[in-house]
N, C-alpha and C positions, 0 to 999 in steps of 0.2 A: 500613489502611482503617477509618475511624470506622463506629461502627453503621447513622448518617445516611448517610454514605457507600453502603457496602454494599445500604440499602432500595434508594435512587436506582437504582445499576448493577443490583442486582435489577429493577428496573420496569422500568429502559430496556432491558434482556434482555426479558420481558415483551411490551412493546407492538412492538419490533420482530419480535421471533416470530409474535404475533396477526397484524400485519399480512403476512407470508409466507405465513402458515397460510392468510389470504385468499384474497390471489393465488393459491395452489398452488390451494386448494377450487375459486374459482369463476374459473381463470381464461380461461373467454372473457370476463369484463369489457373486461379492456386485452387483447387476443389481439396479441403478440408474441412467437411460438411461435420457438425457433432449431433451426431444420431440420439433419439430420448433412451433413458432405459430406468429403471425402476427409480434412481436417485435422482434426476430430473426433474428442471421446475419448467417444462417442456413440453409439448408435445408433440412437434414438427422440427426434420432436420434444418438447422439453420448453419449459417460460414462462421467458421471461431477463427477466421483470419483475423481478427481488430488490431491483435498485436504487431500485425505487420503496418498498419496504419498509425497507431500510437508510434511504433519505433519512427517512421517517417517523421513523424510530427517533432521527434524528440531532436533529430537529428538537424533538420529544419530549422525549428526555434534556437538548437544553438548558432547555426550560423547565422539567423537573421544574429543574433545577436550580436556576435562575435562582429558581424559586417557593419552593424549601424555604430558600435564602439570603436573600429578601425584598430582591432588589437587580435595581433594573429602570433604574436609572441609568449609562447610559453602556457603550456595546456593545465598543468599544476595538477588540482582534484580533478578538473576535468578526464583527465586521460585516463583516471579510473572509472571513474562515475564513466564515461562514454565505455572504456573496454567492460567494466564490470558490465552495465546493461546489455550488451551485444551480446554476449558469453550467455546472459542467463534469458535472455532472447532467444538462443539457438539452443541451448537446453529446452530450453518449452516449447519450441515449434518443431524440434528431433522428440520432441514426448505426444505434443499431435499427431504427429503421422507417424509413428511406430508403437506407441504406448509404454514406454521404458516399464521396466520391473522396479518398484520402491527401493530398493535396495540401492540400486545402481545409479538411480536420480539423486539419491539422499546423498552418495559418496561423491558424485560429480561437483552437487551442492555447498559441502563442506570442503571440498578441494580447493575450489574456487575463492570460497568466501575466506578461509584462512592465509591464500595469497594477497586475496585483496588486504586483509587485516593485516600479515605481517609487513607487508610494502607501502601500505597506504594510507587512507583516513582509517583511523581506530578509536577506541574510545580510551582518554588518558587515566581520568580520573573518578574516581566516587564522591556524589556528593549526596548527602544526606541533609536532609531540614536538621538544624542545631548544631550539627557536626562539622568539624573541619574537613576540605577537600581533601582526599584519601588518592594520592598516586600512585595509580597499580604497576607490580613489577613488570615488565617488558612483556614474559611470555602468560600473565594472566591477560594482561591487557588483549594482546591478541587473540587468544582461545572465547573472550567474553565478546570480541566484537566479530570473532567467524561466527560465533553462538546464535548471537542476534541477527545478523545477519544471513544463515542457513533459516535462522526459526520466525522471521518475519516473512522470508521471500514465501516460505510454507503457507504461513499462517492467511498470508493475503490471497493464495490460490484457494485455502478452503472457505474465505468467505465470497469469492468469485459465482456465485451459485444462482442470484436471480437479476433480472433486469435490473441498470442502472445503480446497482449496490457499489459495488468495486471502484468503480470507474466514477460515480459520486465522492464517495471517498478520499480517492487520491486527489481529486478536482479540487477538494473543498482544504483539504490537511495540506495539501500543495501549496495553497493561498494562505494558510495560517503559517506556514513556516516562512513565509516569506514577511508577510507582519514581523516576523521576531527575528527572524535572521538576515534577510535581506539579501540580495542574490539575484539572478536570474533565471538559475535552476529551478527552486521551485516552483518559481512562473511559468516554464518551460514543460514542466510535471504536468502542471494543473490544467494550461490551455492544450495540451495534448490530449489529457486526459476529458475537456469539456470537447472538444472537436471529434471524440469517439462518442459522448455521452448523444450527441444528436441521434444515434442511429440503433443506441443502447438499452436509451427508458424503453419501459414498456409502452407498446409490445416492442417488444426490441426485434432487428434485421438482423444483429451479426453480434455474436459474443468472440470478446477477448483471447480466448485460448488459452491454455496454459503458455505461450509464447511473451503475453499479453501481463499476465498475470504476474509472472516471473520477472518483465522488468520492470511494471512498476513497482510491485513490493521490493524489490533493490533498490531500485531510485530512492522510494521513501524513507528505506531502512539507512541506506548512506547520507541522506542526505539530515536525519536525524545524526548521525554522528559528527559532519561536518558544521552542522550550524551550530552543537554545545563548543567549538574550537573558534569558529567566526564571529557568533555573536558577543554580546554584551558576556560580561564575564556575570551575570544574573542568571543567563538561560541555559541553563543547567537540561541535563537528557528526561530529568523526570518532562517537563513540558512537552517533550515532542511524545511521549510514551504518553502524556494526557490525551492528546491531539487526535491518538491513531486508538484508544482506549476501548472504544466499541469491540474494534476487530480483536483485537487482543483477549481481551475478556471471554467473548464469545470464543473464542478457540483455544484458548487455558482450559476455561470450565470445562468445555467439550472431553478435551483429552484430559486430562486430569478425571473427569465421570467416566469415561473410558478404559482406562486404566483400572481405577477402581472397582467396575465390574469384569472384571479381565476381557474385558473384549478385543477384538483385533486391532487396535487402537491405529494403526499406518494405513489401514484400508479407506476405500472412499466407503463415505457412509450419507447418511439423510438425520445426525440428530443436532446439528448446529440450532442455536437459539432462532436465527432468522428462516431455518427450515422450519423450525416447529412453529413459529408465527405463520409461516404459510401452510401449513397444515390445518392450522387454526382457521382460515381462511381471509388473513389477511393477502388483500394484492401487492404484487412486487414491487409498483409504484409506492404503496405507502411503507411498505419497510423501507426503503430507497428514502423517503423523503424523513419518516422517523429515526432514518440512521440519520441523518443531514441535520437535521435537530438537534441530537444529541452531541453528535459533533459539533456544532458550532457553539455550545454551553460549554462541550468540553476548550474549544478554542478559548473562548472568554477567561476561561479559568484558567486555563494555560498561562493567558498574559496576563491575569489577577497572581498567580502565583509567584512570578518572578518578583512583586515588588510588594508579596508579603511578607513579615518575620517569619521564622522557624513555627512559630505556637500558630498562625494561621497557616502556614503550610500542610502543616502538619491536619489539624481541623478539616480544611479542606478535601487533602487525600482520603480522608475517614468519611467524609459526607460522600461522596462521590463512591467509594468503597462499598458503602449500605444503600447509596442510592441502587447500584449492578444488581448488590444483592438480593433485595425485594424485588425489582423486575425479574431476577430469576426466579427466584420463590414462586412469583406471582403467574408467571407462563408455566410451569410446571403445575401448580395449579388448577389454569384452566384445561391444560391438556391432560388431565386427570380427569378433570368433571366431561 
């Protein structure tokens, strides 16, 4: 990271923090307090305004950027990546203060994400370890990238659940994408997402919101389709699916065990792997910092990956594979004995 570089992500930490610091100080301004109730990792109402601070941050950090490069010509990804995020901004801050019916969040969701997919960045092609890259037809291409994109922005709101997890995550996956793909954006993600994280760890002041939560799982999930197109012709979409692997995993298995036992499976519930570690009686500080761990193994691996053959590839995804696995096995386990 250039000198120039570093001010930038320095300020945009900065002004997203200020703007937290707001909220938290005087927040009966926008009063969207998130009351406990049996699925909480909680006990006292706290302000899930954050997303209104993250968004500042996000908007901020691009114009620092945009101001300190003196290039105000032609917005390209940006004009989705900024309308995408605003859009699923105001879906999750219209889901805080009203509580939308699943149904109707779910159809907004897919509405959205398949305009972005059909107008915008999408995902082109499949690439497999050994295999030739596979160019999807036009309209799988896009059905695969609203897919991902409807089933990350989800997936990132159900692991939104205890201090500093969420907002760790994109912080940290932000700055790995940036390693490999190179950009601003992710820089942009990540010091947004550390300038919330001051007010976030435990005991955290202000949660994210669904407002929150919705754009940075978009941010994340676009910005994984756009750097397999930017980067090196090496960094292929399995890398950034390594990157963000915690969340993922844990909310596969989740639904997928759900399912399984027919349960309600769209409802909010308490059996996420990182619920059941806090039921165990881990604090949310150290799942927060165990998810940070394992991400940044996963990071490593990530960038090990691109510059292995097919037969390490391959290896690799399988160790990583059995690694998830016995950590499941092994919590399921202890929350047995």
């Amino acid at each position: 990271m250039t000198g120039r570089a570093l001010w930038l992500f320095s300020m945009n930490i900065a002004v997203t923090a200020i703007a937290t610091y707001c909220l938290v100080r005087w927040d009966d301004w926008i009063p969207i307090p998130d009351i406990p109730n049996h699925r909480s990792s909680h006990n006292r109402p706290k302000p899930r305004t954050g997303g209104i601070a993250i968004l500042i941050g996000i908007l901020a950090g691009f114009a620092l950027w945009r101001v300190a490069h003196g290039n105000w010509s032609g917005l390209g990804d940006a004009a989705w990546i900024l309308s995408g995020g605003v859009a699923f901004f105001l879906l999750g801050l219209l889901d805080d203060l009203h509580h939308l019916p699943e149904w109707i969040r779910l159809l907004i969701e897919a509405s959205v994400s398949l305009i972005i997919a059909a107008c915008g960045p999408r995902l082109l092609t499949l690439n497999l370890p050994g295999l030739s890259p596979w160019a999807m037809p036009v309209i799988l291409s896009v059905l695969v990238t609203a897919f991902w994109y409807t089933g990350f922005i989800n997936l990132f709101n159900f692991m939104d659940g205890t201090d500093g997890l969420a907002a760790g995550e994109a912080a940290l996956v932000g700055f790995l994408m940036a390693i490999v793909g190179g950009g601003a954006w992710p820089l942009i993600v990540s010091a947004s997402a550390l300038g919330f994280l001051f007010f976030n760890h435990q005991p955290s002041r202000i949660f994210m919101g669904d407002s929150g939560s919705y754009l940075l799982g978009f941010l994340l999930a676009v910005l994984s389709v756009i750097g397999c197109r930017t980067a090196s012709a090496h960094v292929v979409f399995q890398v950034f699916l390594l990157f963000q692997a915690t969340f993922i995993i844990d909310t596969t298995v989740t639904l997928a065990r759900r399912i399984c036992f027919r349960e309600d499976w769209f409802k909010a519930h308490r059996s996420h792997y990182y619920q059941k570690l806090s039921d165990l009686g881990w604090s949310h500080a150290r799942i927060a910092w165990s998810n940070l761990g394992i991400t940044a193994c996963l990071g490593a691996s990530g960038i090990a990956y691109i510059h292995l053959p097919p037969v390490g590839q391959i290896i690799l995804l399988t160790a990583w594979s059995t690694a998830f696995g016995a950590g499941i096995l092994l919590i399921h386990h202890y929350e047995a004995s």
